[in-house]
N, C-alpha and C positions, 0 to 999 in steps of 0.2 A: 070530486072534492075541489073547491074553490082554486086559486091560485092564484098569484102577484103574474101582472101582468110582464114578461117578459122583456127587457131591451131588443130592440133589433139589434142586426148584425153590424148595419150602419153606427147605430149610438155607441154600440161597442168598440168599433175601432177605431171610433173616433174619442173617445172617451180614455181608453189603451194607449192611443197615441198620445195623447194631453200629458198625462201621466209620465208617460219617456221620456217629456219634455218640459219637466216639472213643471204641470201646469194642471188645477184641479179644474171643473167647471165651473164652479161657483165662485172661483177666486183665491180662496182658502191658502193660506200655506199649508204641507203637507202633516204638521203637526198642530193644529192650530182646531179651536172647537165652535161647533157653530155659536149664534148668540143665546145664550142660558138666561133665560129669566124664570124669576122665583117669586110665587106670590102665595098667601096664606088664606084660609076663608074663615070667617065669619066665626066658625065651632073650632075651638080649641083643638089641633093633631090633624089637620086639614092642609094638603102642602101641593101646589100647583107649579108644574114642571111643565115649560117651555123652552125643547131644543132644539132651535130650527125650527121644523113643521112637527116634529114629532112631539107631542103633550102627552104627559100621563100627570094624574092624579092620588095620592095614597093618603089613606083617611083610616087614623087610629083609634081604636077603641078597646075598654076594657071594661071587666068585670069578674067580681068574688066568685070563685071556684076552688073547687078542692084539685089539689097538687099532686103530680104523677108518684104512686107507690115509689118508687124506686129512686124520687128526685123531693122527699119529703120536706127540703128546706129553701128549695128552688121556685117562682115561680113559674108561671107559662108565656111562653111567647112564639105565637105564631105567624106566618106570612102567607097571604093567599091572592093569587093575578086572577086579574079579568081582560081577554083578551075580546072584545066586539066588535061585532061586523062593522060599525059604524068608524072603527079606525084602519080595519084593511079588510079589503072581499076574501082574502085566504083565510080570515078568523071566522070562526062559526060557532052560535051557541050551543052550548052542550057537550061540544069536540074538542078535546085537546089536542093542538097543533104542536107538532114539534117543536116549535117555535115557544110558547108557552113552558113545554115541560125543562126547555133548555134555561128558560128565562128564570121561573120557580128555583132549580136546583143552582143557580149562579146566583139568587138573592138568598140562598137559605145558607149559602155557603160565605157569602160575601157578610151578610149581617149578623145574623143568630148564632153560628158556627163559630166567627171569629168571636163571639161574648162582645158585643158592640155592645149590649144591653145587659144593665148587670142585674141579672135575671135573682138573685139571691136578695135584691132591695127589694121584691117583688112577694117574698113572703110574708105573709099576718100573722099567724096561726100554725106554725108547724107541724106538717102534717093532714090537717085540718083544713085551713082555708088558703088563699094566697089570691093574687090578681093574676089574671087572665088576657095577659096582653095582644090583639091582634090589626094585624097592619092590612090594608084591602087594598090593593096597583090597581088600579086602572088605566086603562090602557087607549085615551079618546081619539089620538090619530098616532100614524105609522110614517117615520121615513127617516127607520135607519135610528140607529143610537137608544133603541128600546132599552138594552142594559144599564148603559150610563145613568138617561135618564129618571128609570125606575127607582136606582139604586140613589139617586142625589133625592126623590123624591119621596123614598123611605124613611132616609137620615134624617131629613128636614122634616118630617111629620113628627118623629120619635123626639126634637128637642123641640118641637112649639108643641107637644103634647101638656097636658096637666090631667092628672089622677085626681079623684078624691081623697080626700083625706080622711084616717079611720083612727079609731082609739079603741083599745083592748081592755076589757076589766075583767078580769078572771077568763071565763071561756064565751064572753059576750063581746063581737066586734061590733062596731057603731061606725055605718058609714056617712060622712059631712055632705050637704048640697055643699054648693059652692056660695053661696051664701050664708050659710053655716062657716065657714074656713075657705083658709086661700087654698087652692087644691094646688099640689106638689108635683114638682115636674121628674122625669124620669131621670133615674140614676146610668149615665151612657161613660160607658169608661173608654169607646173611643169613636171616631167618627170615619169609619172607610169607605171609602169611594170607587168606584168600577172605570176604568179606563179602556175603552176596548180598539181591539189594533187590528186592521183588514192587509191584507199581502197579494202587492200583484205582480207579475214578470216571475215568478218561478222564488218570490220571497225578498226581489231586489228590491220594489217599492214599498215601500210601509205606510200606510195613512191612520190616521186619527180620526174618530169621529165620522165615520162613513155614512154617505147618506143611503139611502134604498136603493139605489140606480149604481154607486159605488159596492153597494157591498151584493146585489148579486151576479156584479163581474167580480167581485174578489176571487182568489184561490184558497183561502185559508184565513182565519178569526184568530184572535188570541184577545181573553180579558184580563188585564192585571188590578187586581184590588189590591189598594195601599192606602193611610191613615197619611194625614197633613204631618207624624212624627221620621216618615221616611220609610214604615212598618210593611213589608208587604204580606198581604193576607191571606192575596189566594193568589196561583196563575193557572187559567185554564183555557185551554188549545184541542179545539173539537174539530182534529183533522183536518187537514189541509195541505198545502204543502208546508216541509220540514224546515224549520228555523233554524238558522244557524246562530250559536250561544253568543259572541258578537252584537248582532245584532235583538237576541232577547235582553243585552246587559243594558242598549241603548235605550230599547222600549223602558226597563226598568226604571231608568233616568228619568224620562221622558214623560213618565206617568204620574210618578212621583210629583216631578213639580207641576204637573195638569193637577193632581189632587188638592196641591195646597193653594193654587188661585182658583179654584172649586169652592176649597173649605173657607176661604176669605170672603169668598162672595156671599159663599151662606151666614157663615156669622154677621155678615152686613148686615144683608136681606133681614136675618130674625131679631138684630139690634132696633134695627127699623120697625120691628111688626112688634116689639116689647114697646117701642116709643107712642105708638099708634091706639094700641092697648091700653097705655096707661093714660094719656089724652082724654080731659073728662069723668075719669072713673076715680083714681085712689087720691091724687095730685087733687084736682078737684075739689075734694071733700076736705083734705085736709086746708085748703087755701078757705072754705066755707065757713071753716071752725076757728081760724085764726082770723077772718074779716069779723066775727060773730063778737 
């Protein structure tokens, strides 16, 4: 099976020692995130994630399905990664890498789990019909911060999403092109973000945002997902060495306010991509009919 190409022993202690001496290689303060940039494409629910060298991409779509027996008034909402060779030689088509399955169950828990998506605006038809919402990760390069980045580039796809719009007459749904009706954007009741913390010297050193070369000298991960409200949604710690509560209260802090200059960025970014949007199109027409 493939595999990430190893640090030598030299990168490592010298890399160990920078660290002792609070000093990152890249420059970085030890809390501090690489550069995040946020871009939208072209199709509506299209959300492009640049952190550092690591890019991923998640691309939402939906459609009329009938709604699980046992959640009759709920829609669907699903989330599926794609991890390909082409963003690291350990990923391979076909094969789920640990890496993957850890990735999967830390967005299903961090997004869908917490009710980010309010998954009951999502039913037509009780019983009967509802929307079928699904999110696609992709995953085009690797180094370090796959969570984070995944998880900003979920959120950001789910509010520049737009659904069609449907009307009900008895037990006949009618769905709108988008030309037909303005298509309606999804009901998100809140927006949580993934901060993940790598631990080196036996737990003494804490860093942010680890790149690929940092995190497989780490000893131990921790992700903490929290809302721009102070909410935190998940914490999970896949072995490693033992934190002391101290220091988990600090991460807690620390994450938190990462989250909310995260979630400022994004509300930027998408004020930005609604001004971009409207440029030409509705503004436009109306300035047509009022020169007319």
């Amino acid at each position: 099976m493939p595999r990430e190409a190893e640090p030598s022993i030299n990168e490592r202690a010298f890399v160990l020692q920078a660290l002792r001496e609070n000093l990152r290689i890249d420059g970085r303060a030890f809390d501090a995130f690489r550069h995040l940039e946020l871009s939208f494409g072209d199709e509506l629910g299209v959300a492009d994630v640049k952190l550092g060298k690591t890019r991923v991409i998640a691309h939402i779509s939906a459609e009329v399905s009938q709604p699980f027996p046992d959640r009759k008034f709920d829609g669907i909402f699903t989330i599926t990664t794609e991890l390909s060779p082409m963003a690291s030689p350990a990923f391979e088509v076909g094969r789920q890498t640990d890496q993957e399955t850890i990735l999967s169950r830390l967005l299903e828990k961090a997004v869908r789990r917490s009710n980010a998506l309010d998954t009951e605006s999502l039913c037509i038809v009780a019983g009967r019909k509802c929307w079928n919402v699904r999110a696609d990760v992709h995953v085009l390069d690797y180094d370090g911060g796959l969570v984070d980045a995944s998880c900003i580039a979920v959120i950001a796809a789910l509010q520049h999403f737009r659904r069609p719009d449907v009307s009900i007459q008895g037990e006949d749904v009618t769905v709108y092109t988008t030309a037909e009706r303005v298509p309606v954007a999804l009901a998100m009741l809140h927006h949580p973000l993934c901060v993940t913390f790598s631990f080196f010297d036996g737990g003494e050193v804490v860093l942010v945002d680890a790149t690929l070369q940092e995190q497989q000298m780490s000893e131990g991960e921790m992700v903490i997902t929290a809302n721009r409200h102070g909410e935190i949604c998940q914490i999970a710690k896949l072995g490693g060495v033992p934190t002391d509560a101290m220091v988990l209260l600090r991460c807690v802090d620390v994450a938190v306010a990462k989250v909310r200059e995260m979630s400022k960025a994004m509300a930027g970014a998408l004020e930005l991509e609604a001004k971009k949007q409207d440029l030409g199109g509705m503004m436009a027409e109306l300035s047509a009919e009022n020169d007319r």
